[in-house]
TORDRENFI-557364 format. One line per 3 residues: their letters; for each residue x, y, z of N, C-alpha, C. Coordinates in pm, 1 decimal, padded with zeros to 6 digits, always signed. Layout:
BEGIN
a	X/Y/Z/X/Y/Z/X/Y/Z  ...
***
This chain:
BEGIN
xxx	+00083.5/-00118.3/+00000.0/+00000.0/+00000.0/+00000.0/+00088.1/+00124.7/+00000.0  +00072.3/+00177.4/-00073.3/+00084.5/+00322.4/-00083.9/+00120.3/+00410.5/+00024.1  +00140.3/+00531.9/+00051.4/+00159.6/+00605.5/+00208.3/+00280.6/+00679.7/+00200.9
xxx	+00194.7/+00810.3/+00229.0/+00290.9/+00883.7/+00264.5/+00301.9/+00963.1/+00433.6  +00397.3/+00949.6/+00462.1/+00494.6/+00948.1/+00597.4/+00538.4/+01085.3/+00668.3  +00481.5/+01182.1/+00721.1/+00463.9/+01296.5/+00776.8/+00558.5/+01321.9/+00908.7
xxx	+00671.9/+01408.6/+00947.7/+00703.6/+01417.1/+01080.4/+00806.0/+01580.2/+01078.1  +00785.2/+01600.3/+01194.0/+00854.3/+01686.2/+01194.9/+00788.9/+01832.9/+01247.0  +00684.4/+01850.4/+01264.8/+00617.2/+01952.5/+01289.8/+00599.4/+01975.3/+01482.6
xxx	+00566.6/+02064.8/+01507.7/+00589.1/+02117.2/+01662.2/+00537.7/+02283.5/+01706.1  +00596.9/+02309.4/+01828.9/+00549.5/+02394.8/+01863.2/+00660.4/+02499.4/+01843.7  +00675.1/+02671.1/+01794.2/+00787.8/+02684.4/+01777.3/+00728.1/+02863.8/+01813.5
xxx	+00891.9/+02929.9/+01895.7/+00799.0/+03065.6/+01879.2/+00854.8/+03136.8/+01772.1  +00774.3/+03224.6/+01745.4/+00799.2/+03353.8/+01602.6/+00925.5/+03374.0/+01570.2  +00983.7/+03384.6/+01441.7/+01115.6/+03355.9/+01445.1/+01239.2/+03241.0/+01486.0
xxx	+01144.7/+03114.7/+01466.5/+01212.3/+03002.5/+01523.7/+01228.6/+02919.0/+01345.3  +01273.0/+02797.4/+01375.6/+01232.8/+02730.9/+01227.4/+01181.0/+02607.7/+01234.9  +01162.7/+02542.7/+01177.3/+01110.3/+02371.1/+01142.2/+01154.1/+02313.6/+01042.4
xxx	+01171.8/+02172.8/+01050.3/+01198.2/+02097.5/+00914.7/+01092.7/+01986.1/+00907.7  +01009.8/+02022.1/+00807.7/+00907.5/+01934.0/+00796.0/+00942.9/+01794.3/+00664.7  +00920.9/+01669.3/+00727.4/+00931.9/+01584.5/+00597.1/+00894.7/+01499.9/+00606.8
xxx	+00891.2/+01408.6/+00491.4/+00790.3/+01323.6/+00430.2/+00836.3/+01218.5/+00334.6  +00812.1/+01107.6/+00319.6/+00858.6/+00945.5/+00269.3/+00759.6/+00905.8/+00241.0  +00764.8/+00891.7/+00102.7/+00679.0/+00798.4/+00029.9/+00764.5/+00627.2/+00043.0
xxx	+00627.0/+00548.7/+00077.7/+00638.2/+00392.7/+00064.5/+00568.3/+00327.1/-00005.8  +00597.2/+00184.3/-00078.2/+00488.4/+00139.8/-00112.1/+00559.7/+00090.4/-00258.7  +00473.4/+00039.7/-00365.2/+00455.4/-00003.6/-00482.6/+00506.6/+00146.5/-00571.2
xxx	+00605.2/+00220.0/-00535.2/+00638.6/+00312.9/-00645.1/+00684.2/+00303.1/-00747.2  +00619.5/+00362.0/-00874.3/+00709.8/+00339.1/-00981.5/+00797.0/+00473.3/-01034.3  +00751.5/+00576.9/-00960.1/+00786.0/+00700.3/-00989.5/+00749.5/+00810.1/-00902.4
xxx	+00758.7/+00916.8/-00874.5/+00735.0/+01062.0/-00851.3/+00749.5/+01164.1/-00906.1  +00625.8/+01235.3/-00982.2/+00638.4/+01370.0/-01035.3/+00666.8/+01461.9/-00961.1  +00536.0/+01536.1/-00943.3/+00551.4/+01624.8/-00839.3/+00519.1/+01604.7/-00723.2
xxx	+00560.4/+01658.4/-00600.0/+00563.3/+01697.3/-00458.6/+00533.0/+01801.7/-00449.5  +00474.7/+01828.0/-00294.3/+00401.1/+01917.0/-00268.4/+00413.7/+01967.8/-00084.8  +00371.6/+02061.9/-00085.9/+00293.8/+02065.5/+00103.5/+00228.9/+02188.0/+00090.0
xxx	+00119.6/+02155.6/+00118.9/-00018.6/+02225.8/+00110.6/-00019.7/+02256.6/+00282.8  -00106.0/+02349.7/+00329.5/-00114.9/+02355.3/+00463.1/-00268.6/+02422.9/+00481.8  -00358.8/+02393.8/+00627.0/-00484.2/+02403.5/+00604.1/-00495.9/+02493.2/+00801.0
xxx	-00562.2/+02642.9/+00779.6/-00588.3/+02673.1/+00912.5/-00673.3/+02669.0/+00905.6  -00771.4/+02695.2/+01078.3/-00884.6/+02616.6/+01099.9/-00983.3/+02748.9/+01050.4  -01073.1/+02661.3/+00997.6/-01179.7/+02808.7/+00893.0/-01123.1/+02838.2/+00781.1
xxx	-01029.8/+02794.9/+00743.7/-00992.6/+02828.3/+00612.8/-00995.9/+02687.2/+00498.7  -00938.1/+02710.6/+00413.3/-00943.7/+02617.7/+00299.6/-00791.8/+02575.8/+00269.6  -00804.7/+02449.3/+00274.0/-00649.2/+02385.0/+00216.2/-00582.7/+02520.0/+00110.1
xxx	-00425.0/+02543.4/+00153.3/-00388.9/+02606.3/+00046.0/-00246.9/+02567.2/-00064.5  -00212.9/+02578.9/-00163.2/-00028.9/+02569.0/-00158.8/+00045.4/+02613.6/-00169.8  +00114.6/+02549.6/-00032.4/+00237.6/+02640.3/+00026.6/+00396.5/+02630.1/-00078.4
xxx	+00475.1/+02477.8/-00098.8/+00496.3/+02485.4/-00189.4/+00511.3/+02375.5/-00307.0  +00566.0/+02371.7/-00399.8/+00576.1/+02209.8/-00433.5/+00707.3/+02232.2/-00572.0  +00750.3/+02099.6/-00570.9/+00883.4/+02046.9/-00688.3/+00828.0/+01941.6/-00773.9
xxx	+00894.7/+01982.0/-00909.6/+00873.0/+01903.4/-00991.4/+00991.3/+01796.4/-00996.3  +00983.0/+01678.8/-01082.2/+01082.8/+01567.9/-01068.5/+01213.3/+01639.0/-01153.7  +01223.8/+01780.6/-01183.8/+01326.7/+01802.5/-01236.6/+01388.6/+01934.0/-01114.8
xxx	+01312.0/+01948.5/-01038.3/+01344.4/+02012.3/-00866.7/+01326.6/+02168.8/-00890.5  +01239.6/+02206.8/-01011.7/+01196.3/+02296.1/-00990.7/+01066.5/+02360.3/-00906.3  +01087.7/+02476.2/-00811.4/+01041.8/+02472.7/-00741.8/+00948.4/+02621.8/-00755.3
xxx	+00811.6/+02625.8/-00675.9/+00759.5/+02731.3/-00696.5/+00670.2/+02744.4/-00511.4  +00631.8/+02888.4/-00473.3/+00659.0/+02897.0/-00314.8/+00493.5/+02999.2/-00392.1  +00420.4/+03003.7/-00230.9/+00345.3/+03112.6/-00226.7/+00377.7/+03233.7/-00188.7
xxx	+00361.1/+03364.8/-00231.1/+00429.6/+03432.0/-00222.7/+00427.1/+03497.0/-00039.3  +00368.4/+03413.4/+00005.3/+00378.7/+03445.7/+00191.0/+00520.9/+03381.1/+00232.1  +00538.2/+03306.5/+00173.4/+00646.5/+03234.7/+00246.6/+00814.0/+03256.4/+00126.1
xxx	+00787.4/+03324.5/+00070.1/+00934.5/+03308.2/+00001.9/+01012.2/+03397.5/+00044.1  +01176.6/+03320.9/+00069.8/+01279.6/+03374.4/+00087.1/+01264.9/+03304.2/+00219.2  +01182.2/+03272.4/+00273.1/+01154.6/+03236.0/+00442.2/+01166.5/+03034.8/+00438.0
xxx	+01079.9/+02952.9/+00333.5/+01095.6/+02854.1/+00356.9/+01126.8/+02757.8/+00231.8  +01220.0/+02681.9/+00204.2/+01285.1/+02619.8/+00078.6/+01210.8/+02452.7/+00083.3  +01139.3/+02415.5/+00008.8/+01100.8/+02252.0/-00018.7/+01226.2/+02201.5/-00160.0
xxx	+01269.3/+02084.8/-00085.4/+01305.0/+02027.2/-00164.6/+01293.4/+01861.5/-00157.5  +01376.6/+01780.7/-00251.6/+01334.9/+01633.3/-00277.9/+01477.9/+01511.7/-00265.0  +01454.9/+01411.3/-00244.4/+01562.3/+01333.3/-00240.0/+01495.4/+01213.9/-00310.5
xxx	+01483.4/+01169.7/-00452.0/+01445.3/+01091.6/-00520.5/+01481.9/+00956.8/-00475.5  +01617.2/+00938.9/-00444.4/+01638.4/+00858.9/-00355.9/+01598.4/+00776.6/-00291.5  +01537.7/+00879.8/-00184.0/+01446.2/+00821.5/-00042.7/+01296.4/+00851.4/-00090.3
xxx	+01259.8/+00884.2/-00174.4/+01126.1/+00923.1/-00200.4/+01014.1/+00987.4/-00143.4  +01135.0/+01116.5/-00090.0/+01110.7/+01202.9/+00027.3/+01109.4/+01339.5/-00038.2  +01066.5/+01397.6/+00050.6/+01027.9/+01564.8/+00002.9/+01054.9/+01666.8/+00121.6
xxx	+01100.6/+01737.6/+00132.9/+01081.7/+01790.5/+00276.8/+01062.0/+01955.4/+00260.1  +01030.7/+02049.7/+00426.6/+01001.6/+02156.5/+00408.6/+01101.0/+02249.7/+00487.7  +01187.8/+02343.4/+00454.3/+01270.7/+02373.1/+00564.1/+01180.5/+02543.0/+00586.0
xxx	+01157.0/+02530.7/+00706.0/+01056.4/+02651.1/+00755.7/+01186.3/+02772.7/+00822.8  +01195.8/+02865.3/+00831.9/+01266.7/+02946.6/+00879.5/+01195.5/+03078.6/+00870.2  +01248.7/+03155.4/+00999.6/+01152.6/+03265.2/+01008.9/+01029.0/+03274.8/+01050.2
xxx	+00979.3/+03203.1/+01119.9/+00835.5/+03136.6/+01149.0/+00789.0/+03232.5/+01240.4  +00642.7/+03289.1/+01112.4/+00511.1/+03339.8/+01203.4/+00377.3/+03284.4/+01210.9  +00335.3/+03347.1/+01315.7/+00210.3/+03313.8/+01357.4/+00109.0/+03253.1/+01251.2
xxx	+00109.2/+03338.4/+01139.4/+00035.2/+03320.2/+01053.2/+00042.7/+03178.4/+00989.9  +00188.0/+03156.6/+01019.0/+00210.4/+02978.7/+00920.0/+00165.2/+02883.5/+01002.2  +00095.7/+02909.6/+01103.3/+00017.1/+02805.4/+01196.0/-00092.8/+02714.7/+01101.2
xxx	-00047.1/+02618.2/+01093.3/-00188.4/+02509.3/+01035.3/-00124.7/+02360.8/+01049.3  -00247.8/+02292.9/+00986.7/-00144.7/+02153.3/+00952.9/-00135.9/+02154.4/+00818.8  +00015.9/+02092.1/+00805.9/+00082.1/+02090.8/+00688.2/+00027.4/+01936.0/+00597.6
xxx	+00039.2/+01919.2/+00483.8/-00008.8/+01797.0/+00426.7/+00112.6/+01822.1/+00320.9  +00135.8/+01655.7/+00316.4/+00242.5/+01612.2/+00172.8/+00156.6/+01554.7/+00107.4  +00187.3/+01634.1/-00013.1/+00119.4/+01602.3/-00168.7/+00216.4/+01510.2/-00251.0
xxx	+00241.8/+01401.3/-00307.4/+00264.0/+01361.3/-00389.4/+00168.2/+01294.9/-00559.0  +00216.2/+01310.7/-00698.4/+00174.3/+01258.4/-00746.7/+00244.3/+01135.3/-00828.8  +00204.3/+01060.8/-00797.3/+00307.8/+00935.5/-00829.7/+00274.4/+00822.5/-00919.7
xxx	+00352.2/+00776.0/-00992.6/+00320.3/+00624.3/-01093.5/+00336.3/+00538.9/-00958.2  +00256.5/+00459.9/-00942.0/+00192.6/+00308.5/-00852.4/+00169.6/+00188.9/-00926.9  +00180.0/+00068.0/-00866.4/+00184.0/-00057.7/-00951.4/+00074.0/-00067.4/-00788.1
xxx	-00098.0/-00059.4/-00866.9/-00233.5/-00064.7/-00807.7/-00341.2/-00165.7/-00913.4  -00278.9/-00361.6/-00890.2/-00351.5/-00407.2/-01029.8/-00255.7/-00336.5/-01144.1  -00270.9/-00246.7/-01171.0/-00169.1/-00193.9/-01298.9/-00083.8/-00048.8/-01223.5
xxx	-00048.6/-00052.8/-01339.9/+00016.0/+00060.1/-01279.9/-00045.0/+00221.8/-01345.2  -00027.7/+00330.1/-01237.2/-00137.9/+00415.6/-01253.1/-00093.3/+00523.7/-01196.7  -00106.2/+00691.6/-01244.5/-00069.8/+00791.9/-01213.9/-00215.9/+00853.4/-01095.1
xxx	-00126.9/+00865.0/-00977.6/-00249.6/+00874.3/-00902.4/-00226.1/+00971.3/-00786.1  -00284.4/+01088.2/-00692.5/-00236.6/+01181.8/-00613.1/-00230.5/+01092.7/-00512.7  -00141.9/+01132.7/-00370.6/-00158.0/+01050.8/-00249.6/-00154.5/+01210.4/-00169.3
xxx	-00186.8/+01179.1/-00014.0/-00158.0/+01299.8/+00080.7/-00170.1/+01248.6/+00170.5  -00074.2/+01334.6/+00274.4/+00011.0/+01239.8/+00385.9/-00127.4/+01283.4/+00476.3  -00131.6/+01219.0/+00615.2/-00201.2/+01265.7/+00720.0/-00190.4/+01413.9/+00806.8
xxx	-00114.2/+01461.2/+00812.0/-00109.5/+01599.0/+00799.1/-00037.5/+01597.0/+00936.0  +00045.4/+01766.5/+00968.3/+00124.6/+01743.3/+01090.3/+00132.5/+01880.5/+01134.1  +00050.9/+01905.1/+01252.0/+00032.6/+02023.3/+01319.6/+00174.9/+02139.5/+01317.4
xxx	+00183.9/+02213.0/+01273.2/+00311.7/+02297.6/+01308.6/+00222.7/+02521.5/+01398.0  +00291.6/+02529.5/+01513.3/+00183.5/+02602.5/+01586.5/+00315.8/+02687.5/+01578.1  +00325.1/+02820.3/+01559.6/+00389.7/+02955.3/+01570.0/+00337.9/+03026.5/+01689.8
xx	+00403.8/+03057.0/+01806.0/+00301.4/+03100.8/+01914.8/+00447.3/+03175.1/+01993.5  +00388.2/+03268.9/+02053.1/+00483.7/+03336.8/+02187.4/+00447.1/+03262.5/+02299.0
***
């Protein structure tokens, strides 16, 4: 089965950082793009940032210059390096992957991790 693998998130105050990351397991045959979307409460899932399998990368413009995602094809990992951390980046974070899977056949299909609280607070 499929699954993607979330850790790293915590309590941190304003101006602190985080490294958020994430491992894909399972029947992979590939990874396009990666992702981390993040969701506060009353609001609507948004994206924060994501890489393509050639590691180009694109940020919302709240967070750039402040937090870098990148990938280790490798490990079939993605991660988020947070720096500068405000209040505002309070939510839970979710890993997006879209990936080739051997599911019965094999099949281009989104996955998203369980999500991992990260709280900006004094």
């Amino acid at each position: 089965q499929v699954q993607l693998v979330e850790s790293g998130g915590g309590l941190v105050q304003p101006g602190g950082s985080l490294r958020l990351s994430c491992v894909a397991s399972g029947s992979i045959i590939g990874i396009n793009s990666m992702s981390w979307f993040r969701q506060s409460p009353g609001k609507q899932r948004e994206l924060v940032a994501d890489i393509t399998s050639g590691s180009s990368t694109n940020y919302v413009d709240s967070v750039k210059g402040r937090f870098t995602i990148s990938r280790d094809n490798f490990k079939n990992a993605v991660y988020l390096q947070m720096n500068s951390l405000k209040p505002e980046d309070t939510a839970v974070y979710y890993c997006y992957a879209d990936m080739k899977i051997l599911d019965v056949e094999v099949r281009s299909r989104a996955f998203w991790g369980q999500g991992t609280q990260v709280t900006v607070s004094s």
